[in-house]
C-alpha positions as CSV (number, residue, x, y, z in Angstrom):
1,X,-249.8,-105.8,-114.5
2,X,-249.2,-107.4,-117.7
3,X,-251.7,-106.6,-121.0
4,X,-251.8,-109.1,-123.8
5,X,-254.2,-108.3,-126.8
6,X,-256.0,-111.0,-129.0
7,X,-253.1,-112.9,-131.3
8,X,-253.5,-114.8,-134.2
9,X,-254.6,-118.4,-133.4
10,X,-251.3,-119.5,-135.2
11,X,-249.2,-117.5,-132.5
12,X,-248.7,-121.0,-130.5
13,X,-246.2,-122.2,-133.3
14,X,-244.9,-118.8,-134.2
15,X,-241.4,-118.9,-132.3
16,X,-241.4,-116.4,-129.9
17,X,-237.7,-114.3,-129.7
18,X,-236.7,-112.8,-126.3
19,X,-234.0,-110.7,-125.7
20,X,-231.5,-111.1,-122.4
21,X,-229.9,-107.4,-121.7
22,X,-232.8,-105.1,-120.1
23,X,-235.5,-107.8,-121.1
24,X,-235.3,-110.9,-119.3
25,X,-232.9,-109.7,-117.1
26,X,-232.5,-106.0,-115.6
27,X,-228.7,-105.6,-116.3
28,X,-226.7,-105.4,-118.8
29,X,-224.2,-108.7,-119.7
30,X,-221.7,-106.5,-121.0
31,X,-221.2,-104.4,-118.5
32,X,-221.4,-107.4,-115.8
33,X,-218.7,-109.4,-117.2
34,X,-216.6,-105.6,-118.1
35,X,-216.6,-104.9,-114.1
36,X,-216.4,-108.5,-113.5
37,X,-213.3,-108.6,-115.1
38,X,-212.1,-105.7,-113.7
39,X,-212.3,-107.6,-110.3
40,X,-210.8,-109.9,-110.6
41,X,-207.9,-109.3,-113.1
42,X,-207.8,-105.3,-113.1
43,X,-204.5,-105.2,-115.9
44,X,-206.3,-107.0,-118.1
45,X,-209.1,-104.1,-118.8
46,X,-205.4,-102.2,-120.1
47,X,-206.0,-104.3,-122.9
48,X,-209.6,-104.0,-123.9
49,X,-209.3,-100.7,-126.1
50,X,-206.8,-103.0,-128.3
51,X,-209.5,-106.0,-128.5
52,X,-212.1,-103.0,-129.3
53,X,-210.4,-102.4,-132.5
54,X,-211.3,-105.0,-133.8
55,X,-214.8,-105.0,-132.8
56,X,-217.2,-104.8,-130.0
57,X,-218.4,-108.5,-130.8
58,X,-214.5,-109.8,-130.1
59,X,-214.5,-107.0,-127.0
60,X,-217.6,-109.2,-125.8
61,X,-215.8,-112.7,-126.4
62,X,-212.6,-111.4,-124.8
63,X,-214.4,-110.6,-121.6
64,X,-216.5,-113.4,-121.8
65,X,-213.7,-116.1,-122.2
66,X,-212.4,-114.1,-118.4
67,X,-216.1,-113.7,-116.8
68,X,-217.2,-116.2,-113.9
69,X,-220.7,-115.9,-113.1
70,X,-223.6,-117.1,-111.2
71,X,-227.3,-117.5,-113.6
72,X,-229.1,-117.7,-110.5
73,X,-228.6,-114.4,-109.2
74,X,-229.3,-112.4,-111.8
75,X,-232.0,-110.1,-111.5
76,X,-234.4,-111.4,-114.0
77,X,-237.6,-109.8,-115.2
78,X,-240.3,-112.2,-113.2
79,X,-242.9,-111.5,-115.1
80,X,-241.8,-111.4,-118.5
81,X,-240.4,-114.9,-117.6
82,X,-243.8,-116.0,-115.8
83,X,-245.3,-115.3,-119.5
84,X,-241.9,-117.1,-121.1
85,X,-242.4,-120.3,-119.1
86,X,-246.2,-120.5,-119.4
87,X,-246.0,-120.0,-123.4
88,X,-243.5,-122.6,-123.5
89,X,-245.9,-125.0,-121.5
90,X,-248.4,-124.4,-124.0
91,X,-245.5,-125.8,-127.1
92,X,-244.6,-122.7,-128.3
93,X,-240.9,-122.8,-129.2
94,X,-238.6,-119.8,-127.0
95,X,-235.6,-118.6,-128.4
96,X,-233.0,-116.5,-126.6
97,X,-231.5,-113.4,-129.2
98,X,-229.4,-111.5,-127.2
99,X,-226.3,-108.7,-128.2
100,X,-224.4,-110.7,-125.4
101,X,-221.6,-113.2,-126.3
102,X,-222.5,-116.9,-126.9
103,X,-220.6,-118.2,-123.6
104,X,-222.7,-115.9,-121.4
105,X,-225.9,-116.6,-123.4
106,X,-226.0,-119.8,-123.7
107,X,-225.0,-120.3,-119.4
108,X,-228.2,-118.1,-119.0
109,X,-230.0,-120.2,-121.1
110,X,-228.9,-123.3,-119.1
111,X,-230.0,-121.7,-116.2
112,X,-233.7,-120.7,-117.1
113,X,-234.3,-123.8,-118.9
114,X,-237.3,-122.7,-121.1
115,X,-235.2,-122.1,-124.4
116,X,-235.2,-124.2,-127.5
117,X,-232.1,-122.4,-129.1
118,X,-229.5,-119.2,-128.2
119,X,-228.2,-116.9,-131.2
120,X,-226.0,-114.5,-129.8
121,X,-222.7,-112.5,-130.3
122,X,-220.4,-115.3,-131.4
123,X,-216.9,-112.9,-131.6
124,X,-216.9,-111.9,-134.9
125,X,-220.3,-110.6,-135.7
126,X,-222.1,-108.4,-133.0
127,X,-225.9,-109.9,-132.2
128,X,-227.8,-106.6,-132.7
129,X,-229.9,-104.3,-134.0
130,X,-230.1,-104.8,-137.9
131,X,-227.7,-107.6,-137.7
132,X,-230.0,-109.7,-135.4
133,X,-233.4,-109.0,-137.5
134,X,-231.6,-110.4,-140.4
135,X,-230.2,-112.9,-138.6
136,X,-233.8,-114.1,-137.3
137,X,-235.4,-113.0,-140.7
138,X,-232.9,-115.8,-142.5
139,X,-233.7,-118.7,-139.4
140,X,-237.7,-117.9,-139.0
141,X,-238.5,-115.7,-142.4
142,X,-240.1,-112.5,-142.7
143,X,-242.7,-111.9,-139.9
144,X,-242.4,-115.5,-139.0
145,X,-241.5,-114.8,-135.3
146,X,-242.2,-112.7,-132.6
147,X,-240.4,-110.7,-130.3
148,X,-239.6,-109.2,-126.8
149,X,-237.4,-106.7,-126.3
150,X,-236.8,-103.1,-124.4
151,X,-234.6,-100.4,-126.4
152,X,-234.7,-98.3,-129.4
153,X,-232.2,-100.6,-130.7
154,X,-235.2,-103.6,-131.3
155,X,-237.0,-101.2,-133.4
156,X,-235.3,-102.7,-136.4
157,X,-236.0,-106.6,-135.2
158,X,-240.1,-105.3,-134.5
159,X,-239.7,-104.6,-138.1
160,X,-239.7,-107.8,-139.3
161,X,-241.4,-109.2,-136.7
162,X,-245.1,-110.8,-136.5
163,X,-245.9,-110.0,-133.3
164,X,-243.9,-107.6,-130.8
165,X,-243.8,-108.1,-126.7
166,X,-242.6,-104.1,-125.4
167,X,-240.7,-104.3,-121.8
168,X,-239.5,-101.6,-119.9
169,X,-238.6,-98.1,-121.4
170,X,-240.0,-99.7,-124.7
171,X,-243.6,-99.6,-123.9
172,X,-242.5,-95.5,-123.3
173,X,-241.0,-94.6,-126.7
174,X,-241.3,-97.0,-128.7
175,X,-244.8,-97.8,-128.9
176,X,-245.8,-94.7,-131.7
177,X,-243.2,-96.6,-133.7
178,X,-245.1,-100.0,-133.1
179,X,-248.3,-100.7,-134.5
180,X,-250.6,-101.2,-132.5
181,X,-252.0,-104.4,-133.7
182,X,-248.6,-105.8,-133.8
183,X,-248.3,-105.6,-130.0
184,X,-248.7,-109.0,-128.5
185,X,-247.8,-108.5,-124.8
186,X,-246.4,-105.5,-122.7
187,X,-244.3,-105.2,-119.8
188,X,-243.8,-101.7,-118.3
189,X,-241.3,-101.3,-115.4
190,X,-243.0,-100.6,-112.4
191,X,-243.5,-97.3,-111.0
192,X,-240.1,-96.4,-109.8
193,X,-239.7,-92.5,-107.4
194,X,-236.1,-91.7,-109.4
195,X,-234.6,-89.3,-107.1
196,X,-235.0,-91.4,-104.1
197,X,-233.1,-94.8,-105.8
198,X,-230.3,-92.4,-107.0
199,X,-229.7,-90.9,-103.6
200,X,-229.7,-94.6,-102.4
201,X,-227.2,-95.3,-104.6
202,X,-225.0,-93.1,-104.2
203,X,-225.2,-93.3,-100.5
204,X,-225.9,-89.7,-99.1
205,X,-227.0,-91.3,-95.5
206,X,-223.4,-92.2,-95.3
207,X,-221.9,-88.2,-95.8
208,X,-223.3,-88.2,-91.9
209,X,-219.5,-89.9,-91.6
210,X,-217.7,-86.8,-93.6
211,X,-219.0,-84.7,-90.6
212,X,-215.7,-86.3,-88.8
213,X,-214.3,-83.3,-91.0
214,X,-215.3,-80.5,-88.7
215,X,-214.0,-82.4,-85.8
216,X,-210.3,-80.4,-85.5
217,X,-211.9,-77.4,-86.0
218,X,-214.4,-77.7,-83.5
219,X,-211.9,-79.6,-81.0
220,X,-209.5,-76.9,-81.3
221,X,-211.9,-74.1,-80.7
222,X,-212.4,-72.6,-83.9
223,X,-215.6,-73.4,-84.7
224,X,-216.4,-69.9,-85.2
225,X,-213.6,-68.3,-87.3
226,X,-215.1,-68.0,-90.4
227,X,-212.8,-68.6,-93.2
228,X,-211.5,-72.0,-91.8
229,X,-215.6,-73.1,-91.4
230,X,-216.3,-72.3,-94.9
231,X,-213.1,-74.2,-96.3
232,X,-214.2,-77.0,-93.9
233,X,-217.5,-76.8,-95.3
234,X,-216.1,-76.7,-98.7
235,X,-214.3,-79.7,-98.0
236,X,-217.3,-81.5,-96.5
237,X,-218.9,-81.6,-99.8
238,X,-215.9,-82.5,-101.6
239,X,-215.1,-85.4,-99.2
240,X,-219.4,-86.4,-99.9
241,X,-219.1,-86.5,-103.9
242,X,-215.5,-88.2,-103.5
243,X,-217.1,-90.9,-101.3
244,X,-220.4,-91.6,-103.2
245,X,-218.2,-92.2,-106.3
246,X,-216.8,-94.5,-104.4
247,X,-219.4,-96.2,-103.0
248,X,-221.1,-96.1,-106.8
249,X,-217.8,-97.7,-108.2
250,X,-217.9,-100.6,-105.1
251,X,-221.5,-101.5,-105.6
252,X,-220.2,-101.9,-109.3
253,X,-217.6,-104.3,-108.7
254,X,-219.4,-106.4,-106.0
255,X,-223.0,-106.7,-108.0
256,X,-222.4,-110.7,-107.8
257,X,-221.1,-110.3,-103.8
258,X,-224.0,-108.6,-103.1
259,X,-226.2,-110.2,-104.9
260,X,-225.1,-113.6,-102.5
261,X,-226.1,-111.1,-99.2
262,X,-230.0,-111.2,-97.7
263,X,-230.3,-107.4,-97.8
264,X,-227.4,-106.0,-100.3
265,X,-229.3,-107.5,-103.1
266,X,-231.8,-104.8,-103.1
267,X,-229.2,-102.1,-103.6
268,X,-230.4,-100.2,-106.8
269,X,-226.8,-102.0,-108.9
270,X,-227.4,-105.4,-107.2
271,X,-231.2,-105.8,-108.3
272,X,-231.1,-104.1,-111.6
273,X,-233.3,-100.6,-110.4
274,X,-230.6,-98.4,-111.9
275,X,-228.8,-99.7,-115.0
276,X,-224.8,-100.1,-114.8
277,X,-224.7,-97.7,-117.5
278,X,-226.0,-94.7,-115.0
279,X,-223.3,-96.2,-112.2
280,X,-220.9,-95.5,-115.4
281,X,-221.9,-91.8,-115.4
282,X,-222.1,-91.7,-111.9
283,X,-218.7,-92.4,-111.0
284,X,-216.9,-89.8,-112.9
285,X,-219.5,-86.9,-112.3
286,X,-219.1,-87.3,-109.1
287,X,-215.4,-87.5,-108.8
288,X,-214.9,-84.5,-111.0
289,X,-217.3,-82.5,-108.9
290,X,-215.5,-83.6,-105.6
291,X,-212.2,-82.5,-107.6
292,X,-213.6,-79.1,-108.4
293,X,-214.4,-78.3,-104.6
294,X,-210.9,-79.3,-103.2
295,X,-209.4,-76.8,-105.7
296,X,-211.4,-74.1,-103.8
297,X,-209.4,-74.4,-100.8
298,X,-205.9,-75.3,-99.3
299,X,-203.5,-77.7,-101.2
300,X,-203.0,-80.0,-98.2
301,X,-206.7,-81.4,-98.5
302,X,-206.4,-82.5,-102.1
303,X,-203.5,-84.5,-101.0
304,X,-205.4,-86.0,-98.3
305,X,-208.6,-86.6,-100.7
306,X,-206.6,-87.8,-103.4
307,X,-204.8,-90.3,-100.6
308,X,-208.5,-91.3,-99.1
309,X,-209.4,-91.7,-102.8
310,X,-206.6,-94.6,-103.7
311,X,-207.4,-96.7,-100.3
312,X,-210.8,-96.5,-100.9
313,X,-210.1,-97.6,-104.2
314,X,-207.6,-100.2,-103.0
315,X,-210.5,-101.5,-100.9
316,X,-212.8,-101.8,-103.6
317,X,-210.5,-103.8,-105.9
318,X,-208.5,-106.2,-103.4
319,X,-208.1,-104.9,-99.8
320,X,-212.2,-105.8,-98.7
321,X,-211.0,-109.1,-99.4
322,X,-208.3,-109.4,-97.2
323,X,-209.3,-110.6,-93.6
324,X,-208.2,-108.2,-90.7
325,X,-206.4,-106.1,-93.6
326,X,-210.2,-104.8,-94.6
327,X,-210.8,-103.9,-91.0
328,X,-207.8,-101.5,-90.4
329,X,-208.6,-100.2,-93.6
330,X,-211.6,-99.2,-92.6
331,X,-210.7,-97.8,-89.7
332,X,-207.5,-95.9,-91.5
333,X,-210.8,-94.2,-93.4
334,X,-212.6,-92.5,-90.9
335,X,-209.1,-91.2,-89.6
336,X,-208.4,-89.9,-93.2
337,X,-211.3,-88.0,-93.0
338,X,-210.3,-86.4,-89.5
339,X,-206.8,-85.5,-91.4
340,X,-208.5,-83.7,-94.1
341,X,-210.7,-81.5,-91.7
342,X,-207.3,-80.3,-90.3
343,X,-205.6,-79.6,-93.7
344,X,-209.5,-77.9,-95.5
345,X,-209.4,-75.4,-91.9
346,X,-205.2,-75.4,-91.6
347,X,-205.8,-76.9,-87.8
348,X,-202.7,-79.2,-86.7
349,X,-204.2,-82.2,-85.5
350,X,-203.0,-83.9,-82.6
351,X,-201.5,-87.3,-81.7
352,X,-204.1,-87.9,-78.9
353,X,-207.1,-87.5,-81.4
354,X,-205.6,-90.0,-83.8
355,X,-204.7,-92.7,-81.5
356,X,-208.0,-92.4,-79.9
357,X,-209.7,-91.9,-83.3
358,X,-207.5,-95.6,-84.6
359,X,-208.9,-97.9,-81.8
360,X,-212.3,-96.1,-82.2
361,X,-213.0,-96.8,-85.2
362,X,-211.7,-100.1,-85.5
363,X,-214.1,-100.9,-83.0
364,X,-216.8,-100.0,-84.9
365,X,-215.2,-101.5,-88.0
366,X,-215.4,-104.8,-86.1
367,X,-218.7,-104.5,-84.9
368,X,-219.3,-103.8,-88.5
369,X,-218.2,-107.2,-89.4
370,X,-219.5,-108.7,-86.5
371,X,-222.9,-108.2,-87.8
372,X,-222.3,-109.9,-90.9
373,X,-221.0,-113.0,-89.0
374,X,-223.9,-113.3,-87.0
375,X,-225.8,-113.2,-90.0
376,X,-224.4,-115.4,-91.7
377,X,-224.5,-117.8,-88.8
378,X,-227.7,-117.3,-88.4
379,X,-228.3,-118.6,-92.0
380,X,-226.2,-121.5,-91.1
381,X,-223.7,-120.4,-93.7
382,X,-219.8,-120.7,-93.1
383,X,-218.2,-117.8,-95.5
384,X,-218.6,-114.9,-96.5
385,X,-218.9,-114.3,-100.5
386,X,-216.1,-111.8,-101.7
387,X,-214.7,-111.4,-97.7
388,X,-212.1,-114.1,-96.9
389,X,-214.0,-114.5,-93.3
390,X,-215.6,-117.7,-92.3
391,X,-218.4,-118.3,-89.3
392,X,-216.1,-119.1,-86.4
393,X,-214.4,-116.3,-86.5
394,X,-217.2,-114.5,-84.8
395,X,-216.1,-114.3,-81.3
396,X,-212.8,-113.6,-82.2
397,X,-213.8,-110.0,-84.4
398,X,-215.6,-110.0,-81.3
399,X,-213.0,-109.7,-78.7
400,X,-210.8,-107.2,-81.5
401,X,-213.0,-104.8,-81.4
402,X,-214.3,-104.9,-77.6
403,X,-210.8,-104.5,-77.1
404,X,-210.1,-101.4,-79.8
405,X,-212.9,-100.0,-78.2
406,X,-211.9,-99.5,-74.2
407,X,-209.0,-98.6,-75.2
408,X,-209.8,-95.7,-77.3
409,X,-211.5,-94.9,-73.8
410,X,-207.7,-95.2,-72.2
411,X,-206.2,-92.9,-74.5
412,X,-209.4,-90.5,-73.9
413,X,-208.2,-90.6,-70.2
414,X,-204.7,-91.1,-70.9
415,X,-205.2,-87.4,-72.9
416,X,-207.1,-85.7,-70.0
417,X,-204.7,-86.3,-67.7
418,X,-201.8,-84.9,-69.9
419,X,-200.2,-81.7,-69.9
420,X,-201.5,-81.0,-73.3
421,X,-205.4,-80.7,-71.9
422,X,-204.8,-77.3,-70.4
423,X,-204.3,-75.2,-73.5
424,X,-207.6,-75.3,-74.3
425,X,-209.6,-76.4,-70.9
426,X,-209.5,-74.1,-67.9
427,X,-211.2,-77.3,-65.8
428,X,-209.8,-80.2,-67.3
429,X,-210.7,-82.6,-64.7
430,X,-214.3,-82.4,-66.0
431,X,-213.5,-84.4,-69.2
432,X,-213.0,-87.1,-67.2
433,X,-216.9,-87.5,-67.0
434,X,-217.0,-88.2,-70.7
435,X,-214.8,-91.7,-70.4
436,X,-217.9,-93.4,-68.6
437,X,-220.2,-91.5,-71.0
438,X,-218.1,-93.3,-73.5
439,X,-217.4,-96.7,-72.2
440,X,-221.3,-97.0,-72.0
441,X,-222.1,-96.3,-75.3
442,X,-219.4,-98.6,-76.7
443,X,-220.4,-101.5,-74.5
444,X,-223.9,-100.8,-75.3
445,X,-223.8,-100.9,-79.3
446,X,-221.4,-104.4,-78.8
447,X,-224.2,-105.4,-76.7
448,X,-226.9,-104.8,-79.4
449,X,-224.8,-106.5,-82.3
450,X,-224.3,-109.6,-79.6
451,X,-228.3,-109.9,-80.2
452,X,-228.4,-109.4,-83.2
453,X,-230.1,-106.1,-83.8
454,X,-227.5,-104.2,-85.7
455,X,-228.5,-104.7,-89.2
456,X,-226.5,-101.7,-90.8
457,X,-223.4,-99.6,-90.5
458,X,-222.9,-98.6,-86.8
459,X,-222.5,-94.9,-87.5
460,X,-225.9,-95.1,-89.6
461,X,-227.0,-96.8,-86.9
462,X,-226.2,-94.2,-84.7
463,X,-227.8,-91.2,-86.1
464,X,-231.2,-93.3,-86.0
465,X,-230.4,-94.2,-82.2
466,X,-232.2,-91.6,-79.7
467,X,-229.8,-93.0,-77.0
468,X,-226.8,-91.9,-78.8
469,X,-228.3,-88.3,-79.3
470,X,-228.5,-88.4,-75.6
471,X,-225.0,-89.4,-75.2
472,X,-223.5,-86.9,-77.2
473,X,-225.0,-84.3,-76.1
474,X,-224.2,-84.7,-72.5
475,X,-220.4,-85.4,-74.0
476,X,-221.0,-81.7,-75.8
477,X,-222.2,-80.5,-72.3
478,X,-219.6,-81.8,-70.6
479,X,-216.9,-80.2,-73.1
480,X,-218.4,-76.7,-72.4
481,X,-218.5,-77.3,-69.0
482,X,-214.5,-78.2,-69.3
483,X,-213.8,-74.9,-71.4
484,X,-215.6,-72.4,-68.8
């Protein structure tokens, strides 16, 4: 909840100055329109140390003259702007001050609608801090407005301010440096548990897919030799910080993509829970830890991680956007991952495993975007934002992936019937009961998408499904069976 104290009975005419970045809105403009830009025209950002030079105000323009955006999905501060509109109802004039550039501010401002005026970055002098209090100082006077902000950098605009509205981290530490009488309105962020949006973002239910890694080891029957396990291991971890860094820097570049989907928006980027600023830190933290790890163990998986690293960041920037392209990428992915188990544990990995692993995963790539289709049809909506696939294409993913799918079972039977089986099974012939396992549970999760009740990634899906516990472990039993 809001507090508001007693204010002067003058207040109504008193202007009331409200900044955008972390105060009306829970992002950060600059960062927005940096990643933005990096979308869409990634050699351009090879330029932006040049434009810095000469100032971060003409850094701001620069990316603002490149930035396309959508006001309306923007992840404002409800109700700080609940308090805005009602103030404004009541004739009290709302000014926008923001540290973002004049073409962005004055589109937000558009957008809201409540705002009398915008002063703003403007390319040659940066809106903020000291610069922006003397800038509202010389248009309202000393003390003749008030204002909402959120960061230590407002301290010097509460200053010269009448009246001061603290939102966010500001009602933490910057309150002792606030008097108290001069605190008009406040607007803490609500109680947030830390550790739990971080591990969100950076996607540690999806490491359950690195587990592919031990795959070659434990197929070729080495699951207990105990220098290959713990370079596996090692590169388990590796593979999870390479990935999250990943995922971090994706979330990054689709905020406005995901911010168009019915349950992406809430990711912790997306709706403005963690600033872009932490994704920032993120991204390179993580990397450099994954880096770290794969130095630990053989040479061959830090070629396959730094390989898995460029696709995934081919994805990110154009590849996700490409139709069919996206879904063999994916697929191309979880094989990486079976590769780089064989390199961390020095296990050759066999032809059989990766055409079966190829039309596997495709499968569930497709059922993947199948989902998504069916969602979007459901909302009677014909494209997808950022995808390059449009409603009708539905039944077609449809039959791609049912397709993959039975035939990853062929090369499963294809395999047991080779010469190759009997090097490592002294009964064979017992395989052959993990095909129907197999076909079932890949009809079965096509099934589910069909109705519509596969609302997330099929292998998160999976570890949440008791039936496909049950499957794979009557696969596992069957595979012991085979080796007896």
């Amino acid at each position: 909840m809001s507090e508001f104290s007693e204010r002067k009975t003058s207040h109504s005419q008193r202007p009331l100055c409200v900044d955008l970045d972390g105060t009306l809105i829970h992002t950060d403009m600059l960062f927005e329109s940096l990643f933005g830009v990096l979308k869409t025209s990634p050699l351009k950002l090879l330029t932006l140390p040049f434009v810095l030079l000469r100032g971060r105000a003409r850094l701001k323009r620069e990316l603002a003259s490149s930035y396309q955006f959508d006001p309306s999905l923007l992840p404002y501060r409800e109700d700080l702007l609940t308090f805005i509109r009602n103030e404004r109802a009541q004739g009290r004039p709302i000014y926008l001050s923001t540290a973002s550039d004049q073409l962005i501010a004055a589109k937000i401002a558009e957008h809201v609608g409540v705002f009398d005026g915008v002063l703003a970055s403007d390319g040659s002098r940066n809106n903020k801090a000291a610069s922006k209090a003397e800038a509202l100082a010389q248009q309202f006077g000393e003390r003749g407005f008030d204002y909402a902000g959120d960061s230590r950098a407002d301290l010097s605009v509460w200053r010269r301010a009448e009246g001061a509205v603290l939102v966010g981290d500001a009602n933490r530490h910057s309150s002792a440096q606030v008097e108290e009488q001069r605190i008009v309105g406040r607007f803490p962020n609500p109680p947030r548990r830390v550790a739990k949006t971080v591990l969100k973002a950076i996607r540690v239910h999806q490491w359950v897919k690195n587990l592919l890694l031990f795959l070659p080891l434990i197929l070729a029957h080495r699951a207990a030799d105990a220098l290959p396990l713990s370079h596996v291991l090692v590169g388990f971890f590796s593979f999870c910080f390479c990935s999250s860094s990943v995922y971090v820097l994706n979330d990054l570049l689709d905020l406005e993509s995901d911010r168009h989907h019915h349950s992406k928006r809430n990711r912790p980027f997306a709706s403005g829970v963690l600033s872009i600023g932490f994704g920032l830190v993120a991204v390179p933290s993580l990397l450099l830890s994954s880096l770290a790890l794969a130095l630990l163990i053989p040479p061959q998986f830090l070629a396959v991680l730094a390989g898995y690293f460029a696709v995934t960041l081919a994805y990110s920037l154009r590849l996700k956007q490409i139709v069919l392209v996206d879904i063999l990428t994916l697929a191309a992915l979880y094989t990486v991952r079976i590769i780089a188990g064989g390199a961390a544990a020095g296990v050759a990995v066999s032809e059989w495993l990766l055409a079966f692993s190829m039309f596997f995963f495709m499968s569930l790539a497709c059922v993947k975007r199948y989902s998504e289709l069916l969602i979007l049809r459901q909302h009677n909506k014909q494209e997808a934002k950022g995808r390059g696939y449009v409603a009708s294409d539905l039944e077609q993913i449809g039959q791609f992936g049912s397709a993959a799918g039975y035939l990853s079972v062929l090369v499963l039977a294809l395999y047991v019937n080779s010469h190759d089986v009997s090097a490592l099974y002294s009964r064979p012939q017992v395989l052959w009961l993990v095909c129907p396992l197999l076909l079932y549970w890949i009809s079965r999760i096509w099934l589910i998408a069909h109705r519509g009740k596969l609302h997330e990634d099929p292998i998160v899906f999976a570890i949440h499904d008791k039936v496909s516990y049950v499957v794979g472990l009557l696969a596992v039993f069957i595979m012991i069976a085979a080796i007896q």
